[in-house]
N, C-alpha and C positions, 0 to 999 in steps of 0.2 A: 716865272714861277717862283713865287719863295721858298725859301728852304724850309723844308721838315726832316724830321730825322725819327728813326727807326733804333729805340734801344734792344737789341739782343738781350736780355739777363734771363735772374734766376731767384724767384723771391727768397731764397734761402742762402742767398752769394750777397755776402756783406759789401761787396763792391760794388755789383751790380744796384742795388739799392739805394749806395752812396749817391750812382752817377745819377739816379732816377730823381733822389729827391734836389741836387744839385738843375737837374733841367726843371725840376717843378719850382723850386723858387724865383728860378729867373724866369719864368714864363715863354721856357722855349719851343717852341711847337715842336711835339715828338708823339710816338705813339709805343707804349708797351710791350715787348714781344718776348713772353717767355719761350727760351729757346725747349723747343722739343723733339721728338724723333719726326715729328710731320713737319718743321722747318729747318732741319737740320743740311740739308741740302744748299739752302738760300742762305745759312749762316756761314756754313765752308765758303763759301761765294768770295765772300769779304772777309773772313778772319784769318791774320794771319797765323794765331795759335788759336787751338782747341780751348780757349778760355771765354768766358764772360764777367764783364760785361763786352760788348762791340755795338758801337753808335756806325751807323750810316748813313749816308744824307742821300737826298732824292736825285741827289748829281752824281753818287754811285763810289764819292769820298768814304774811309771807312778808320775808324780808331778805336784803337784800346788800351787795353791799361787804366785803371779810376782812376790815377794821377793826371798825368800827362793827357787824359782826356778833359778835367775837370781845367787842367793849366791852358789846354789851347780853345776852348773856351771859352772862356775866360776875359781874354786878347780879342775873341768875335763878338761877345757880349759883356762889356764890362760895367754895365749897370744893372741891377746895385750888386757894386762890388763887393767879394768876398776877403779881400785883402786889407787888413788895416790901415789906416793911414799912416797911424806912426811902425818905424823901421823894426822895432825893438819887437813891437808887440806881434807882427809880420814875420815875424822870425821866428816867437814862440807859435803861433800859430801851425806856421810848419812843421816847426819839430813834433806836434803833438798830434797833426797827420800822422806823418811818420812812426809817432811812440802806436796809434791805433792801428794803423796797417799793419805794422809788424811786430808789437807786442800785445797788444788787447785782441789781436785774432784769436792770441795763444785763449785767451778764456772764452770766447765763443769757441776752435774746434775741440776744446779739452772740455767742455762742458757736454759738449754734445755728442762726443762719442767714447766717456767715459763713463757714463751712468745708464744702465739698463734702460729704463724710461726716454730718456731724451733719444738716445738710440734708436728705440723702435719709433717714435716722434718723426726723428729726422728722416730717417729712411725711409718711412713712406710718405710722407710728404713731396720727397724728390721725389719718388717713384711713381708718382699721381701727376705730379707738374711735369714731369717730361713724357710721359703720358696721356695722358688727359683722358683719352677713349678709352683704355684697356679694359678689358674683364678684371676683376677683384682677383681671383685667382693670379693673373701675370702681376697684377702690382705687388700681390703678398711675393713671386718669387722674387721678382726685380728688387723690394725693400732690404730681403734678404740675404742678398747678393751683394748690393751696396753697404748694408748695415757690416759684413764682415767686412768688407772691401777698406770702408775708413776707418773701423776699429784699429786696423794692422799700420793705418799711416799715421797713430797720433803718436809717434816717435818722432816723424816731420817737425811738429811743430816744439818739441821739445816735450811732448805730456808724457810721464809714467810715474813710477809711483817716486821717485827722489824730487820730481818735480812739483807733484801735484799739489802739495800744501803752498808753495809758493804760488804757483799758476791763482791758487785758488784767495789768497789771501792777498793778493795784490788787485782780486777784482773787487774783493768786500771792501778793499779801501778805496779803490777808485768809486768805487758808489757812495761812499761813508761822503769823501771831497769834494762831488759833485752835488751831492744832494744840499753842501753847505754855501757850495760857490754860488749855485743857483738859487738859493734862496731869495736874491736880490735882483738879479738880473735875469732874463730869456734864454742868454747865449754867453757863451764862453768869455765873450768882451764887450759885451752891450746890448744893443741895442739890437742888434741884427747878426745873423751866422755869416762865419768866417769860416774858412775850407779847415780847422780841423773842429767844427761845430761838424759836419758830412764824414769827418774820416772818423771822430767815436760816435756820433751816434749810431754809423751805418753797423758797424761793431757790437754796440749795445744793446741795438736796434735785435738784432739774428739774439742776442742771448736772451730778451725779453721775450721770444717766441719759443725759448725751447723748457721744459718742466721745472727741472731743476735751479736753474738759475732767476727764472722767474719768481722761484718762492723766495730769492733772497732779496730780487727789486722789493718785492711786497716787504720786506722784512728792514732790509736797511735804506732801503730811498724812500 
């Protein structure tokens, strides 16, 4: 039997998204699976945290983490690779992973649960994806319920109001940089994406879907 695999995510989980279009470029056989409370049994299965993304394979192997999934990967499917050839640029690549994992989240969840609109956006959209069947009624409370829920953790990522003109003006300029880098090129180094082409866009990717941020892609990119 060949392998296929089974992504666990969450179209609204900038990692999960990362790992999805990372298996769409390389043309790895997988199939979609937003986690929700009717698969949520079959995800505890294989996950060892309560997180998404988690890839499992038909052999009953199971990973997580966007990194470290995207890295051993990688090592199974190494054409066409995502790593540069030269050392230098291999190395920017990474760190700029890393700068999206852990600092351009800050403008996706600061965007999204600092502004009325995006708020009521986001919350019901998870509230429908991990639902899917409910009545209208349970999804307005569920939205509800989540919408206060992440309000109270944008401390987590560092968002409040001493932050937020920062938070906010390092996204304008990362759009300002990209809109000019790209002008010439696809991707980040060429010709073709390299793993932190999957760690911003998966990032930029969640803030183009949510209201707010969106009117500033239209505005500065």
């Amino acid at each position: 039997m060949s392998d296929h695999y089974q992504i666990f995510g969450a179209e609204l989980s900038p990692y999960s998204v990362k790992v999805r279009a990372y298996f769409r470029y390389k043309g790895i056989p997988h199939d979609w699976l937003p986690r929700t409370d009717e698969n949520m049994a079959e995800f505890q299965k294989f996950a060892k945290l309560p997180l998404v993304p988690l890839v499992v394979s038909n052999h009953g192997d199971a990973w997580q983490d966007s990194t470290p999934i995207i890295e051993e990967f990688e090592t199974m499917f190494p054409e066409p690779s995502i790593v540069p050839a030269d050392p230098a640029l291999a190395f920017l690549s990474a760190l700029i992973e890393e700068y999206a994992d852990e600092w351009a989240n800050k403008y996706m969840f600061h965007y999204r649960w600092w502004y009325d609109a995006d708020q009521v956006s986001a919350a019901q959209r998870l509230a429908r994806d991990a639902r899917p069947h409910a009545a209208d009624v349970e999804i307005e409370a569920m939205a509800q319920m989540l919408r206060e829920r992440m309000v109270q953790r944008l401390g987590f990522v560092g968002s409040h109001s001493t932050t937020k003109e920062q938070i906010e003006s390092s996204f304008i300029r990362t759009l300002k940089l990209l809109e000019k880098h790209l002008t010439h090129r696809p991707f980040l180094f060429g010709g073709r994406p390299a793993l932190a082409d999957f760690g911003l866009a998966a990032q930029l990717y969640q803030c183009w879907t949510d209201p707010t941020p969106r009117k500033l892609f239209d505005q500065k990119a």
